[in-house]
GUTI-836891 format. One line per 2 residues: number of its first residue (from 1); their letters; for each residue x, y, z of C-alpha. Coordinates in steps of 0.25 Angstrom, whole numbers. Layout:
<martors>
NUM) A) X/Y/Z  ...
</martors>
This chain:
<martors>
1) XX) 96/-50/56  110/-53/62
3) XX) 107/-58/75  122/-58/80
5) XX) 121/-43/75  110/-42/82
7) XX) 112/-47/95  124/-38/96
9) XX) 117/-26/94  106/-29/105
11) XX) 116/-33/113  122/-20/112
13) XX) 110/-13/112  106/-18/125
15) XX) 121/-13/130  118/0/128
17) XX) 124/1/112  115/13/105
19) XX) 119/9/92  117/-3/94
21) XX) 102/1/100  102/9/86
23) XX) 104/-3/78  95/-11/86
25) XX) 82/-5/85  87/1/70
27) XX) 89/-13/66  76/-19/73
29) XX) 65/-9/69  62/-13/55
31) XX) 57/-29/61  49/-20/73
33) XX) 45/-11/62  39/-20/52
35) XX) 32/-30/64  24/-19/70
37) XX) 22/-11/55  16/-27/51
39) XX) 9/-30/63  2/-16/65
41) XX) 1/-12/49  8/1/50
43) XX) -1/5/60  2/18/66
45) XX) 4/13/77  16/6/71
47) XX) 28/17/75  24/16/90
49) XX) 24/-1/92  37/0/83
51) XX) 43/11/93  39/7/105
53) XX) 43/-9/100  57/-3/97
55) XX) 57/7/110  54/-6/119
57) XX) 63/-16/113  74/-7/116
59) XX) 70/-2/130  69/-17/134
61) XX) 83/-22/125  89/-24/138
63) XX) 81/-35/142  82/-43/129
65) XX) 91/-55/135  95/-62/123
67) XX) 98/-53/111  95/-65/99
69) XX) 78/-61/105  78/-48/100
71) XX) 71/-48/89  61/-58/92
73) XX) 60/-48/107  59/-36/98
75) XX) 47/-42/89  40/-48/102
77) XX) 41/-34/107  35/-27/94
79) XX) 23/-36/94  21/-33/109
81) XX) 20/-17/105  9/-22/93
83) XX) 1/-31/102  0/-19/113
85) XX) -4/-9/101  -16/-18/99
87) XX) -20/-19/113  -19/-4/114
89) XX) -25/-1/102  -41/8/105
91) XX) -52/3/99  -52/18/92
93) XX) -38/14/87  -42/2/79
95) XX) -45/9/66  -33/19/65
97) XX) -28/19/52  -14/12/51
99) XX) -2/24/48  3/13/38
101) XX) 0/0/31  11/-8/35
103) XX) 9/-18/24  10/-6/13
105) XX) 22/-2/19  27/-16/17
107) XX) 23/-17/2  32/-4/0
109) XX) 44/-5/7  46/-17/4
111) XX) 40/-16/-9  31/-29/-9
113) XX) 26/-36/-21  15/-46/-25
115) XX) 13/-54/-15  21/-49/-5
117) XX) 13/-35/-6  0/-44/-4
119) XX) 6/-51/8  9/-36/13
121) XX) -6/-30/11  -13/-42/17
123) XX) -8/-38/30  -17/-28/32
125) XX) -28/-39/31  -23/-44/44
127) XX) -29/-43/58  -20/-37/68
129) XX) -15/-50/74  -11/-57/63
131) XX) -5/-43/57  5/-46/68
133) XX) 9/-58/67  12/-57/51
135) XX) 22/-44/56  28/-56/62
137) XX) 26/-66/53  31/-56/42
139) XX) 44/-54/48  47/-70/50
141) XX) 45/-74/35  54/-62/31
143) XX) 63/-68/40  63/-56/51
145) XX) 58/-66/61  57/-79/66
147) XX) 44/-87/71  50/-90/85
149) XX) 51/-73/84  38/-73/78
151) XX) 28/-81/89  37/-73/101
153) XX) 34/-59/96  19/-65/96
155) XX) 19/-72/109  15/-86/105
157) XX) 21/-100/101  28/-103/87
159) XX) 18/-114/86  8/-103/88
161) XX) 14/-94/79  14/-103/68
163) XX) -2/-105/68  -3/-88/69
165) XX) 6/-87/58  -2/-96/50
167) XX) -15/-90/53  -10/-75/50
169) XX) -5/-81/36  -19/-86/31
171) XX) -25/-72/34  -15/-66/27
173) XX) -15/-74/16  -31/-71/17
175) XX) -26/-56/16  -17/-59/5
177) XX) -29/-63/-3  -38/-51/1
179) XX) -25/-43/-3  -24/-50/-17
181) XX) -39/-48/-20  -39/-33/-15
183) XX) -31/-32/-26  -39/-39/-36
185) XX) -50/-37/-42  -62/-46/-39
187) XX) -74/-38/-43  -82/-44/-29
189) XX) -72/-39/-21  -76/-24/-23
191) XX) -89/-30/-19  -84/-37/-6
193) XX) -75/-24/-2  -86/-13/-6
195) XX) -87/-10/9  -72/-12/14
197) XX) -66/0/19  -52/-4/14
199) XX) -45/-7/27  -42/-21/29
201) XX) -48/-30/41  -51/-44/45
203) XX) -64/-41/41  -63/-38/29
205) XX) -52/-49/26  -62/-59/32
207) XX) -73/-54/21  -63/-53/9
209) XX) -58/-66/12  -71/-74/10
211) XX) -71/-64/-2  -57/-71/-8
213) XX) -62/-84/-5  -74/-84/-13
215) XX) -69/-76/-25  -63/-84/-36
217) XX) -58/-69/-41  -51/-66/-28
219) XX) -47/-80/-25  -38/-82/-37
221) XX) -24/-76/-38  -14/-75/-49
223) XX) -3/-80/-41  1/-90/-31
225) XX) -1/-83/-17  15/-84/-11
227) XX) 12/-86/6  17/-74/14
229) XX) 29/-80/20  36/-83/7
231) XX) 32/-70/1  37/-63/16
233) XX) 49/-71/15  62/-61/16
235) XX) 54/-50/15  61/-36/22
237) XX) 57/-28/32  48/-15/29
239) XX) 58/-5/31  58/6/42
241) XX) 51/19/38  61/29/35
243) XX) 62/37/47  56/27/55
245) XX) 57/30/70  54/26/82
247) XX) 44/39/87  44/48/101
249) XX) 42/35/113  53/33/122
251) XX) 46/24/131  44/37/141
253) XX) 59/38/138  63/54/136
255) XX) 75/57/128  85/60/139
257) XX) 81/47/146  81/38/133
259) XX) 95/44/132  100/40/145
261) XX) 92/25/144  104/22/132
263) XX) 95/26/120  104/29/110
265) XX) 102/41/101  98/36/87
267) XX) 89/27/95  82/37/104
269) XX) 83/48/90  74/37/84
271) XX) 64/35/96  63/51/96
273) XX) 59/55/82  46/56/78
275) XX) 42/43/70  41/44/54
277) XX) 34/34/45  40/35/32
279) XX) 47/24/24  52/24/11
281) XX) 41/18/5  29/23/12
283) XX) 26/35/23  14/35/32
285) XX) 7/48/35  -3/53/43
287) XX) -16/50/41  -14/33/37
289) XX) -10/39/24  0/31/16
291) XX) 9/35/6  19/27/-3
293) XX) 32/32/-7  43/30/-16
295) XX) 55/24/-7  67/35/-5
297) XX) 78/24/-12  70/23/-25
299) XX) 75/30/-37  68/44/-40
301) XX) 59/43/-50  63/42/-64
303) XX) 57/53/-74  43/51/-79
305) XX) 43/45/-93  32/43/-104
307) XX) 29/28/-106  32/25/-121
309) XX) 24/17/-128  29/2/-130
311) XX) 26/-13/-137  13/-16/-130
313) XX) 11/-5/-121  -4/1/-119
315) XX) -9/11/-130  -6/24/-129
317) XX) -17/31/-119  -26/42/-124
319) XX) -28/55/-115  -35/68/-117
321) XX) -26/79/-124  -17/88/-115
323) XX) -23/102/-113  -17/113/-123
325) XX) -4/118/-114  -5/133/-112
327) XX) 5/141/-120  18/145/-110
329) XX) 28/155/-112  41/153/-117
331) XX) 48/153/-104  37/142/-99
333) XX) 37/128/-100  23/119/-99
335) XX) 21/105/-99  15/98/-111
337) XX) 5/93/-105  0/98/-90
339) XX) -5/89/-80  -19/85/-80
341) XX) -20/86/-95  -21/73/-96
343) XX) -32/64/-92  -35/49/-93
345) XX) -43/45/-105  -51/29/-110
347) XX) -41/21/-114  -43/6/-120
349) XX) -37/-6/-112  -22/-8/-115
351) XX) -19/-22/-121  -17/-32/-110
353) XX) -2/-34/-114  3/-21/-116
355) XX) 13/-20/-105  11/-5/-98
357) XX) 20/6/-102  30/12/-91
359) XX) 24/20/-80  33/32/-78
361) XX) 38/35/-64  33/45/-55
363) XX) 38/51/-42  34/43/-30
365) XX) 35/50/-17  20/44/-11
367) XX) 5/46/-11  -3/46/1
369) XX) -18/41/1  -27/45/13
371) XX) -32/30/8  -20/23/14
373) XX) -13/13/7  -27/7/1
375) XX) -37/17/-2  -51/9/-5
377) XX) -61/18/-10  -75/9/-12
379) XX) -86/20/-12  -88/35/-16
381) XX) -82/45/-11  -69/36/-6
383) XX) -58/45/-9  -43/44/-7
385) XX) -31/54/-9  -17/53/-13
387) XX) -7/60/-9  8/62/-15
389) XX) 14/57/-27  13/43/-32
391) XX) 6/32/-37  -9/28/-35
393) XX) -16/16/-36  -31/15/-40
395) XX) -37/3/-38  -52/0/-46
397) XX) -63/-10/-40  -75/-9/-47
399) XX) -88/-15/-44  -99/-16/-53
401) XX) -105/-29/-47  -107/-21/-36
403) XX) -115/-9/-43  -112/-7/-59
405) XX) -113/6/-66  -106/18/-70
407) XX) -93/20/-62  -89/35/-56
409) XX) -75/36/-57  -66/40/-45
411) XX) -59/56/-45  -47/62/-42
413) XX) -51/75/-34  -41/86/-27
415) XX) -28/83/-36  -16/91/-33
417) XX) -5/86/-41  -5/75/-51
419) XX) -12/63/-52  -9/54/-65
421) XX) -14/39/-70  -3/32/-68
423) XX) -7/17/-73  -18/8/-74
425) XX) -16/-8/-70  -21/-18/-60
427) XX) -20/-28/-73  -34/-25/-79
429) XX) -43/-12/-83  -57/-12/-74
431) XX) -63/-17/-89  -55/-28/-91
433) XX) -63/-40/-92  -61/-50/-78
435) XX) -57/-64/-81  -67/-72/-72
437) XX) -74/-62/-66  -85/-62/-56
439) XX) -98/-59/-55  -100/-54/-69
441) XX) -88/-46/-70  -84/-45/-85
443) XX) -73/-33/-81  -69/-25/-68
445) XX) -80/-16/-74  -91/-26/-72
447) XX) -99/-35/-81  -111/-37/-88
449) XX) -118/-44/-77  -115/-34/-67
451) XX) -112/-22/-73  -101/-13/-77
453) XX) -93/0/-69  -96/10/-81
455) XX) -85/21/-82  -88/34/-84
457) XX) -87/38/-101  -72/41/-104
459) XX) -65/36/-92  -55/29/-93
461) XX) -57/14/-90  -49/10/-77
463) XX) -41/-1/-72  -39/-10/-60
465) XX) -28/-1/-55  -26/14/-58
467) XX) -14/19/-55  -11/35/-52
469) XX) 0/45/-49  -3/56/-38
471) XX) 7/68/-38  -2/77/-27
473) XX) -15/73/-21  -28/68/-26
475) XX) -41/61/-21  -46/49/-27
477) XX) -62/47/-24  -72/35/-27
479) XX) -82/43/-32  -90/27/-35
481) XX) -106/30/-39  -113/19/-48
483) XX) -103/7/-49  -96/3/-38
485) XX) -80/4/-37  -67/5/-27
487) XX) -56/11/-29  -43/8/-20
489) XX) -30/17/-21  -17/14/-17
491) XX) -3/24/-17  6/15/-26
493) XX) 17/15/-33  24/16/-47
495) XX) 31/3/-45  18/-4/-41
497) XX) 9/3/-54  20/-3/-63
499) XX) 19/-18/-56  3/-17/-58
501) XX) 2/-11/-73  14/-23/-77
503) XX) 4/-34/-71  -2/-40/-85
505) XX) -7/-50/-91  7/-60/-88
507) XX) 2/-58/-74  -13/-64/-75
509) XX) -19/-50/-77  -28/-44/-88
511) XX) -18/-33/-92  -5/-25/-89
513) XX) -8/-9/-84  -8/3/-91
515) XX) 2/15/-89  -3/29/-90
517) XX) 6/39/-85  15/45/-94
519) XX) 25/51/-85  22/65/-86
521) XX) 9/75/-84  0/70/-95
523) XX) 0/56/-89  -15/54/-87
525) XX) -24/58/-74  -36/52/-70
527) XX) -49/55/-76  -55/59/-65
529) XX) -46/69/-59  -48/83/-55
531) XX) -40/93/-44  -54/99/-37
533) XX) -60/91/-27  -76/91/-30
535) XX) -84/85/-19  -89/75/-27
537) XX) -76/68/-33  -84/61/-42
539) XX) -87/73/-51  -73/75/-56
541) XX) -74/77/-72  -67/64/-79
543) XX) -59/71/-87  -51/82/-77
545) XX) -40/92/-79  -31/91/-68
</martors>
């Protein structure tokens, strides 16, 4: 930022100039915004230290001697407002659920990639005193603060601050690691997680981390590990939700008198409207629910298509026969080929090299999962629902080390809408054979010396990740019996099914993905689908009509 600009304005500001007031806290919200969003994970409690950060800067500006201090005095003030959130914060208050996942919301907005999206999600692994200083430490190698700003917002000596820094970085390198296996697909980690509730902690980080160290699988990467900083270098700000603003407390201020203490209006309009969270790329609602969103700048979606086929694409897919179409008048018109008419059916394994059709674009305007941003579903009866109309992300971990045998598939129960089979990738199906794998694994299936996850006859052989497309609302169950598996569900993206399906064999992995969707109504739904809701999801018939 300009600080001759800048010192001009807070020198106004603290003369009495409303728009310069305007401008002030416009222009410095976004730095408050993303330190307090970093430091409290988009806590719910993240609005209130934002507002009352922003209410106390500009109640005290007038005692802010020398304008070229501003900044690092309004982030001093900001970690003030967090570190007297923790102290207030009840013992009964420890486990509320975050309203947000900050670090999702950075992956989104700022449309993170690789490493930089690792970097992101391994903050959640992070205690909440070095969650607080990365907010800091984020924003000086993006070059949105200095170290001497850095060590005075947390009360301590440069020299100090280096030796935090330092120790904060190798946790979240640690973090980083725990991410990348996550991720993976190391057939003893389902073994180590079997009784992880899916909510990071330093416990569980501690225990994964002896894990990584131990596990040839896990310990191994296919690409050199960038360090955070340089990855973080230049990096933006996340951007303010649209419609952001600063909720009902006036410091004990009513309107009248707010008026009269020289708030100007588009200031004290802000601070009276109720707060929304909402950004282009994401919206919180009630409940911890997170939904992901197409942004409002992005082009509308282009009409479906029907992937042709091409050189080297996947052979054609097999699928039951559409349902006779019922004979209509003249005046009336019926589709060829009436949703749910089409189920999944066996197919074979696509060359390694055949390079995935298109995928045709569908409207995105969010899905909500009463999982959160990570649904992990280890044992039966763990169910998830979705909500709205996007892309899904179904995630396989199958264990037959742990207990071999037959493998009861998951269900879709309560559909109202649409649900199709979007893609299949994650580099590999479950019976691809693992190069170098542990303790008797032949395939993700299993091996000969432990075992193998037998499906049920005629279904359909699935892959590492399974991608589907919710127009309506659905519940996904684990309805696991006999071999043990996990499933864990995401909200996605179309742009993030295509990344995954076009990662093949020049990256390292055993093969490229497979597109299913064929843009219109006969596109395939899962097998296991149904719009009733039995009381035991697990005896939805395999082949439904929906």
């Amino acid at each position: 930022m300009d600080s001759q600009h800048w010192r001009a304005v807070i020198t106004a500001a603290q003369a009495g100039d409303r728009r310069a007031l305007d401008e002030l806290v416009e222009g410095w919200l976004p730095l408050v915004y993303n330190i307090v969003g970093r430091a409290l994970n988009g806590h719910a409690d993240v609005d209130d230290v934002v507002q009352e950060t922003m209410l106390r800067a500009v109640g005290n500006l007038g005692s802010l001697r020398d304008p070229d201090r501003f900044r690092s005095w309004l982030v001093a003030i900001a970690m003030r407002q967090i570190r007297d959130r923790a102290r207030r914060r009840t013992p009964d208050r420890l486990e509320e659920a975050a309203a947000s996942d900050f670090a999702e919301l950075t992956v989104l907005r700022l449309q993170l990639e690789g490493q930089r999206r690792e970097v992101a999600e391994a903050v959640r692994w992070l205690d909440d005193e070095d969650r607080h200083l990365l907010s800091l430490w984020w924003l000086e190698v993006a070059g949105e603060l200095t170290r001497r700003e850095l060590a005075a917002a947390v009360g301590i000596t440069r020299q100090h601050a280096a030796v935090r820094v330092q120790r904060m970085k190798e946790r979240l390198e640690t973090s980083r690691g725990i991410v990348r296996a996550l991720d993976g697909a190391c057939p003893d980690l389902r073994e180590v997680t079997g009784r992880w509730n899916g909510r990071p902690d330093s416990v569980w980080r501690k225990r994964l981390a002896r894990h990584l160290r131990g596990c040839g699988y896990c310990g191994g990467t296919r690409e050199a590990v960038v360090p955070a900083e340089r990855l973080l270098v230049g990096i933006a700000l996340v951007p303010l939700p649209v419609g952001f603003t600063l909720s009902l407390a006036l410091g004990g201020k009513t309107a009248a008198a707010a008026t009269s203490a020289g708030w100007s209006a588009k200031l004290l309009g802000a601070l009276t409207k109720p707060a929304v969270a909402m950004t282009a790329g994401a919206t919180i609602v009630a409940g911890g629910a997170y939904v992901v969103t197409q942004p409002p700048d992005a082009p509308p979606p282009r009409t479906a298509v029907t992937p042709t086929a091409t050189a080297g694409s996947a052979p054609p897919r097999t699928s039951a026969p559409p349902a006779p179409t019922p004979k209509s008048s003249p005046t009336e018109t019926k589709k060829a080929d009436p949703y749910g008419t089409v189920v999944d059916a066996v197919d074979r394994a696509p060359d390694p090299n055949a390079r995935p059709a298109a995928l045709p674009r569908r409207p995105e305007s969010g899905i909500t999962s009463t999982g959160g941003p990570k649904a992990v579903m280890q044992h039966r009866g763990d169910s998830v629902t979705l909500t709205g109309r996007g892309y899904v992300l179904v995630r396989w971990q199958i264990s037959p080390g742990s207990r071999p045998g037959a493998l009861v598939m998951p269900s879709w129960t309560g559909l109202k809408g649409r649900l199709f089979h979007v893609a299949s990738g994650g580099s590999r199906r479950m019976d691809d054979p693992l190069p170098g794998a542990p303790n008797g694994y032949a395939t993700g299936m299993g091996g000969p010396s432990i075992g193998y996850a037998v499906l049920p006859p005629g279904t359909q052989q699935m892959w590492q990740n399974e991608y589907f497309y919710v127009d309506g609302t659905v519940t996904l169950t684990q309805n696991e019996r006999g071999c043990d598996y996990g499933l864990i569900v995401f909200p996605s993206n179309r742009d993030a099914v295509v990344e995954d399906i076009d990662q093949g064999p020049p990256q390292g992995a055993i093969r490229y993905g497979l597109v299913r969707d064929t843009g219109t109504d006969s596109a395939p739904v899962p097998q296991y689908v149904t719009r009733a809701t039995p009381a035991d999801p697990a005896t939805v018939p395999q082949r439904s009509r929906v």
